[in-house]
C-alpha positions in Angstrom: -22.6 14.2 12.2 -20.3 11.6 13.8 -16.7 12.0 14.3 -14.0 9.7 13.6 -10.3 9.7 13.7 -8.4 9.2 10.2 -5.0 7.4 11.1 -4.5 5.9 8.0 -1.6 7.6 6.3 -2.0 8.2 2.5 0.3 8.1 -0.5 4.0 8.0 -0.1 6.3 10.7 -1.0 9.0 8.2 -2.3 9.1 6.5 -6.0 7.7 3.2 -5.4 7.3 3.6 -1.6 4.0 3.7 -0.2 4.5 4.4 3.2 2.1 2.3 5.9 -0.5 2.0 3.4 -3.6 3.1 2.2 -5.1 1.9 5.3 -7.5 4.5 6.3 -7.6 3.3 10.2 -11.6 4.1 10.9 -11.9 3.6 14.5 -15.6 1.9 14.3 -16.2 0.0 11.2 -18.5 2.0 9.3 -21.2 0.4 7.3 -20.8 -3.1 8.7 -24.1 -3.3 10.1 -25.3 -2.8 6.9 -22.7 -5.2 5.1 -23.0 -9.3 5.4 -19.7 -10.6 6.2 -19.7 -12.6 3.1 -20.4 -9.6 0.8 -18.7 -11.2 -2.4 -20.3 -14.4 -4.0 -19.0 -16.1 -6.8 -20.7 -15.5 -10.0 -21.7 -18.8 -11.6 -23.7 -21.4 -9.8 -21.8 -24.4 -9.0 -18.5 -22.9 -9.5 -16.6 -23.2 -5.9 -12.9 -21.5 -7.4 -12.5 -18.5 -10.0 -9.3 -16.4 -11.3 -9.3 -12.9 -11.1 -6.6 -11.0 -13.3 -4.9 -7.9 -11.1 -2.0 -5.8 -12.0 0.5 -3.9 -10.2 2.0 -0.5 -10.1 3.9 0.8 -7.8 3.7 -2.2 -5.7 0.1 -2.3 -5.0 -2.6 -4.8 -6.6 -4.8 -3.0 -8.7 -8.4 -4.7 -9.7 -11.2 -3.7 -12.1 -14.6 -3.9 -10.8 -18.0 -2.7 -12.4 -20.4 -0.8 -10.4 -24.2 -0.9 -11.0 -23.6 -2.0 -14.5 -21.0 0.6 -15.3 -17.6 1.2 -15.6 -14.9 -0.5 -15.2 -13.1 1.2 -12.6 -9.9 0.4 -10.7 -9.8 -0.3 -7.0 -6.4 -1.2 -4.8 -6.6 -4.3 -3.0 -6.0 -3.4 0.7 -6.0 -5.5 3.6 -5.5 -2.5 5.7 -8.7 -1.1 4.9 -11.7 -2.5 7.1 -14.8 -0.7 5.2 -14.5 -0.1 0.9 -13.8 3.4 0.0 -14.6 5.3 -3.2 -12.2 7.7 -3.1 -13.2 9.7 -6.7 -16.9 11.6 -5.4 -17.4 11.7 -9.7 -18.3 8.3 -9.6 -21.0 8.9 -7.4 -22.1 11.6 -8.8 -22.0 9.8 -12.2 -23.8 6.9 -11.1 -26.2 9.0 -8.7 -25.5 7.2 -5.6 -27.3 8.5 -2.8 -25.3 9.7 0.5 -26.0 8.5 3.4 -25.1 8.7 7.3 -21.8 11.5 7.2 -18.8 11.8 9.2 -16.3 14.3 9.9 -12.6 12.6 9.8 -10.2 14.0 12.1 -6.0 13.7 11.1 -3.2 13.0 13.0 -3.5 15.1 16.5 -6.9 15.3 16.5 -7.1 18.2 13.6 -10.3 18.9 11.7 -9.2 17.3 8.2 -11.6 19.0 6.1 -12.6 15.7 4.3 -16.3 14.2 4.8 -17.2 10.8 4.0 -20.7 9.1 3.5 -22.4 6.1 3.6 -23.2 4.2 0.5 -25.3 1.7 0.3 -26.5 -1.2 -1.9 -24.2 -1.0 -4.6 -24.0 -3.7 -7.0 -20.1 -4.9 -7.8 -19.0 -7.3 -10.2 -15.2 -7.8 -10.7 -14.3 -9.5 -14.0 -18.1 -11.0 -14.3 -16.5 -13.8 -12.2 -17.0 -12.8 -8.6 -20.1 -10.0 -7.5 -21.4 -8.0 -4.7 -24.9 -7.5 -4.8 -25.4 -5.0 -2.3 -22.0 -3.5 -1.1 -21.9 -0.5 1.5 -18.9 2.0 0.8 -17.6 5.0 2.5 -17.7 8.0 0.0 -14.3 10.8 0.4 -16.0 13.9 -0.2 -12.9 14.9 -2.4 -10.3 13.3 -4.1 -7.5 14.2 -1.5 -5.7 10.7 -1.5 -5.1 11.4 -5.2 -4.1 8.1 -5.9 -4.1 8.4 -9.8 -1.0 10.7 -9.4 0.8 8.9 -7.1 0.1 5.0 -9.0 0.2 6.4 -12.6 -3.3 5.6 -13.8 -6.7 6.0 -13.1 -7.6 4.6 -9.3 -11.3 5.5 -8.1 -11.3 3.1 -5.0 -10.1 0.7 -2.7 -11.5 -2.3 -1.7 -10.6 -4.3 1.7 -11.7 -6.6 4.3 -15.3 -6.8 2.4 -13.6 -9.3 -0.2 -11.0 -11.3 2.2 -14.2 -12.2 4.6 -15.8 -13.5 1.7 -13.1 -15.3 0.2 -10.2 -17.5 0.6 -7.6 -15.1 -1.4 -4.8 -16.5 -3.1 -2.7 -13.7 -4.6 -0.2 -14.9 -7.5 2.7 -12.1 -8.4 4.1 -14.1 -10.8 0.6 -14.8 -12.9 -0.9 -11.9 -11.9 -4.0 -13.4 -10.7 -5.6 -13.8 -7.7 -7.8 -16.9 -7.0 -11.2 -16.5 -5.0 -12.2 -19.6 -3.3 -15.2 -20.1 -1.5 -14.1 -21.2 2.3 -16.1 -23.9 2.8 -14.4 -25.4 -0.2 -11.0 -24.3 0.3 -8.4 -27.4 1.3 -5.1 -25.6 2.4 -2.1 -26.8 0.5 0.5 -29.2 2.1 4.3 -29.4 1.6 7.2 -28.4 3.1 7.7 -25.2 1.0 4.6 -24.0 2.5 5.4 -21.6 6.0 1.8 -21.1 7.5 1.4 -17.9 10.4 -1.7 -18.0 12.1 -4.4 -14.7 11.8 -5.2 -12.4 14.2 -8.7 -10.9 13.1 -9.7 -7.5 15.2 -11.8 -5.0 13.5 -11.6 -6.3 10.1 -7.9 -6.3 10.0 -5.4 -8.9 10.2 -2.4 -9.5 12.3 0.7 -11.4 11.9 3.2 -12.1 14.6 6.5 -12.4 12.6 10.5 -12.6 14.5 12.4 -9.8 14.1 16.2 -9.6 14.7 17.2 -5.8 14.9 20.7 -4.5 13.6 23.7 -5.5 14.7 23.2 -8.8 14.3 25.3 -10.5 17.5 25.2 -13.9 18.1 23.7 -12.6 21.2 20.6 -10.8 19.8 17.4 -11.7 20.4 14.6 -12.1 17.9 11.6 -9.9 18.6 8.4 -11.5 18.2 6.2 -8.3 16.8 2.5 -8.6 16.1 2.3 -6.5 12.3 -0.7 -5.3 10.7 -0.8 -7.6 7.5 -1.2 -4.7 4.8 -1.6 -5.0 1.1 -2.4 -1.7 0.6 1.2 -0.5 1.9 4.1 -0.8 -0.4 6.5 -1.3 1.9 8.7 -4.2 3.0 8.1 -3.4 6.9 7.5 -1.0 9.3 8.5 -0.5 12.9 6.8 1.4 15.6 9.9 1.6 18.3 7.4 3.0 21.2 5.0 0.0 20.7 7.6 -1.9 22.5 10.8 -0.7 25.1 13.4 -3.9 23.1 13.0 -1.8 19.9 15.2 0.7 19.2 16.8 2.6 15.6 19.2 1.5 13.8 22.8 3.2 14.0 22.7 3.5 10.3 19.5 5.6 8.9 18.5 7.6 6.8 16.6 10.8 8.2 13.7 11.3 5.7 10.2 12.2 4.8 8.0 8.6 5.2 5.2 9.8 3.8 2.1 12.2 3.6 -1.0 12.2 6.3 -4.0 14.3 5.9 -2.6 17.1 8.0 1.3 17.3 6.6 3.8 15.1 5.9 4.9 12.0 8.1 8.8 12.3 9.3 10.8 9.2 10.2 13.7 6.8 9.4 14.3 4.4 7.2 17.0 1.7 8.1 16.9 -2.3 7.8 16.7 -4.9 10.3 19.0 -8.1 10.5 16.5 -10.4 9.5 12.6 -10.9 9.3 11.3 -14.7 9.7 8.1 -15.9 8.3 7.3 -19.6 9.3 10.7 -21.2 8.1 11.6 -18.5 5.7 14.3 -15.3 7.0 14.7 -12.5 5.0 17.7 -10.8 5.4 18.5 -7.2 5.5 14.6 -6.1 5.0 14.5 -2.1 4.6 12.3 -0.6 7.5 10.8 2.5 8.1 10.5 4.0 11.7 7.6 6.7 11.9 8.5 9.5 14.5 6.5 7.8 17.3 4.4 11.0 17.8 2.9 10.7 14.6 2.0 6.6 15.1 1.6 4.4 17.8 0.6 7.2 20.2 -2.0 8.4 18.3 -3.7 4.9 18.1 -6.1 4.0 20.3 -8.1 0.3 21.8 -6.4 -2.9 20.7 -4.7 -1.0 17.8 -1.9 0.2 20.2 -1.1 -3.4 20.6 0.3 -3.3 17.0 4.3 -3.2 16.4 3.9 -2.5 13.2 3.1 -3.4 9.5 4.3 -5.5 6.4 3.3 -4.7 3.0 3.5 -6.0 -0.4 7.2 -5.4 -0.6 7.5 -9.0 1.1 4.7 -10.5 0.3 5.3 -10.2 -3.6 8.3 -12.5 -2.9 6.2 -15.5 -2.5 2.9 -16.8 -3.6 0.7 -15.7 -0.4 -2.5 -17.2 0.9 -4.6 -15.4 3.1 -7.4 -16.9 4.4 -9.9 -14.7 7.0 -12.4 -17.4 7.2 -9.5 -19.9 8.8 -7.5 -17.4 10.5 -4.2 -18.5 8.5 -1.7 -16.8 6.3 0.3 -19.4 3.7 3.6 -18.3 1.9 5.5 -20.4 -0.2 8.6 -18.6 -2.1 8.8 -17.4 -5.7 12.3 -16.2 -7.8 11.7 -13.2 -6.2 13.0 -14.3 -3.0 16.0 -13.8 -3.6 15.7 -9.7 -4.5 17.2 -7.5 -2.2 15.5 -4.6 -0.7 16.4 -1.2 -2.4 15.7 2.1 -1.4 15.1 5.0 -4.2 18.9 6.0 -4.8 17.8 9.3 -7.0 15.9 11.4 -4.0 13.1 12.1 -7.0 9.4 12.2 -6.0 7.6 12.1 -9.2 4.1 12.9 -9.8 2.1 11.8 -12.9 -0.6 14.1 -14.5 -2.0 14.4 -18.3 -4.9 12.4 -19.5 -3.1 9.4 -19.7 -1.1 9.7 -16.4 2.3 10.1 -18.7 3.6 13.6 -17.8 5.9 13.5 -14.7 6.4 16.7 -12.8 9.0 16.8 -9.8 7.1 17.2 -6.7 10.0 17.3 -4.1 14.2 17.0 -4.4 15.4 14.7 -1.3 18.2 17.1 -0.2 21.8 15.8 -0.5 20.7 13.7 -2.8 21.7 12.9 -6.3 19.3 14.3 -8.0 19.9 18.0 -5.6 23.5 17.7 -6.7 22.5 17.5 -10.4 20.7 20.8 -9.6 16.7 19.6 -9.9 14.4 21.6 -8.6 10.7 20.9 -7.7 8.2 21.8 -9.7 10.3 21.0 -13.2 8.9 18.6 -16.2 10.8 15.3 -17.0 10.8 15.3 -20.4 13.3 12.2 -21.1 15.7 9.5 -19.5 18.6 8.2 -21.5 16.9 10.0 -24.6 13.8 7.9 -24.5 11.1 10.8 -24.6 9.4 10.1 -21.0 5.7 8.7 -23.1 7.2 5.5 -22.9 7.3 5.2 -19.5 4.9 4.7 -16.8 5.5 5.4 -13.7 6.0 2.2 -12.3 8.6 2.1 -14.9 10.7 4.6 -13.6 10.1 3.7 -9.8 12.6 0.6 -10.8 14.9 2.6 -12.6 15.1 5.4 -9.8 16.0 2.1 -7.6 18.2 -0.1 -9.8 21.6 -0.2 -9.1 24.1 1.9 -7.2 26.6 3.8 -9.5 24.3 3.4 -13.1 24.2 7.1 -14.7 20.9 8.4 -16.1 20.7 11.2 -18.6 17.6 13.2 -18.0 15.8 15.9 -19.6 13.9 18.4 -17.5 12.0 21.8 -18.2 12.0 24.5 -15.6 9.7 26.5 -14.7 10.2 29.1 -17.5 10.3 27.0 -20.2 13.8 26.7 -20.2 15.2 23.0 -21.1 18.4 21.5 -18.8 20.0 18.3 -18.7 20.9 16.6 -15.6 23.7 13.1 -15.2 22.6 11.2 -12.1 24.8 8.5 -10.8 22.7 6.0 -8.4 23.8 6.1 -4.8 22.4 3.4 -2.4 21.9 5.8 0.7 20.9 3.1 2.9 
């Protein structure tokens, strides 16, 4: 059995914050001996260019993909992820995949995690009938522990990385929900002015940005930090600092002292504040919400060329423009959308929901932020929401609610909540931006 350390941080705590990712931060690449770089092929001779339909919840991009015939199943789309994971064992079980080569995966400080995970190989993926792996090698959880179906809201069985971004030029489109696949040798990179293009930094699989960062206060003497991020579509974050990667960063004064998110081995403590502003190419974002992972749980657990990382960005920014990102040419491309011109919002309830049922629509409290609005309305973990502004809670998902829970500071919410007895209470929340 070989051993590996698990880095990769899973699901995030906060509505509509997954913190760092679902990057599961293998140290060796498993199955890549096996894999061709180009795994994915486009489906229909002659055709150089296909569109792929994705959807989002919770701010990750969610794809449907057949295996061996069956299915369809839904995957995240993760750059942060260097080897495709099934991370539901039913489906192999269902579609009598064989196990292969097995390693033990080790957590944060070195712990025994529990968790297995196996080689598959040779398995057959076809996404949409428009763009197919014939022979893909996965890494098999040997349980469910990511649970991502709770934390997105629906049914997620997988996540699929670098395999399709070495195989394709990737064009992700927020605003049509579609990615476009190009073949590389076809691809001609667009030209214009509203175009910002960052060069790639491939290591392992993943990809690298180096991006300027000016920290809070903004003087007219600050400096802008150039920071080398882990380019993470799997993380549904805005940005994420590392302040021992490098001795210039530092916290901001104003933070908020909070739970980032869940590892293997317990949960992942931090802060979340902003920086001044992020520039991409030509483009600055102002007042980007950060998270700063307690650096014992991070950077000083990484090891090799990862430790040269500052940090990460995830969808949260790149949903703001119409992104390009091209392995095969070492290049990101970003060109704005409307949504440039959001700000970035924290969750001003202090509600971590959790969806169960068969259809992902019952909600169940997992944890109160203390001293937050929803602790002074008296919530308690472990109740039922049963309805917001008398709307019975069915008619949300839980993507639905993540942008209510972050809407705007001072709106009131009527909710409806059982306890653990049965017993139903109401609760007024008033919005507070915390940070």
């Amino acid at each position: 059995m070989q051993v590996f350390t698990l880095l990769g941080w899973v699901a995030g705590l906060r509505v509509g914050w997954l913190v760092l990712g679902l990057g599961l931060l293998l140290q060796v690449g498993v199955g890549q001996a096996q894999t061709p770089s180009v795994a994915f092929v486009i489906s229909r001779a002659g055709r150089h260019k296909v569109r792929l339909p994705f959807f989002t919840q919770r701010n990750l991009i969610i794809v449907a993909a057949r295996l061996n015939g069956r299915g369809p199943y839904n995957f995240l789309l993760d750059t942060g992820v260097g080897t495709s994971l099934l991370t539901d064992p039913s489906i192999a079980d269902s579609l009598h995949l064989a196990r292969g080569s097995e390693y033990k995966l080790l957590g944060v400080g070195g712990t025994d995690s529990g968790l297995r995970a196996y080689e598959v190989n040779n398995v057959r993926v076809n996404l949409a009938g428009r763009a197919e792996a014939p022979g893909l090698t996965w890494l098999l959880l040997s349980s469910d522990v990511l649970d991502l179906s709770g934390y997105v809201g629906m049914p997620i069985h997988g996540i699929i990385g670098a395999d399709l971004f070495r195989s394709f030029v990737v064009t992700i489109r927020p605003e049509q929900h579609e990615l476009v696949l190009t073949t590389p040798t076809d691809y001609r990179a667009p030209r214009g002015r509203r175009w910002a293009r960052l060069p790639l930094l491939l290591d392992r699989d993943k990809a690298y940005i180096t991006v300027l960062v000016q920290q809070q206060p903004a003087t007219p003497d600050a400096v802008a930090l150039p920071l080398r991020l882990l380019l993470d579509t799997g993380a549904g974050h805005a940005l994420s600092l590392e302040t021992t990667s490098d001795l210039r960063l530092h916290l901001p004064a104003t933070r908020l002292r909070t739970d980032l998110g869940r590892g293997l081995t317990g949960l992942i403590s931090g802060s979340l504040g902003r920086v001044a502003t992020m520039q991409l190419g030509h483009y600055h974002l102002p007042q980007v919400l950060t998270s700063f992972p307690d650096s014992m749980q991070v950077h000083e657990r990484l090891s090799g060329t990862e430790r040269l990382r500052n940090g990460s960005m995830g969808y949260e920014v790149l949903k703001r423009f119409t992104t390009v990102i091209d392995y095969p040419h070492h290049q990101l491309l970003l060109r704005p959308t409307a949504a440039m011109r959001e700000p970035f919002e924290h969750d001003m309830c202090g509600l971590d929901l959790l969806a169960t049922g068969p259809n992902y629509r019952r909600y169940l409290v997992q944890r109160v932020v203390p001293g937050s609005p929803a602790a002074t309305a008296g919530i308690a973990e472990g109740e039922e929401l049963i309805s917001v502004n008398f709307l019975p809670i069915n008619v949300f998902s839980l993507t639905d609610l993540s942008h209510m829970l972050h809407s705007q500071d001072g709106r009131v919410l009527l909710l409806l909540l059982r306890r653990h007895d049965g017993e139903l209470h109401t609760a007024s929340i008033r919005l507070k931006r915390q940070i």
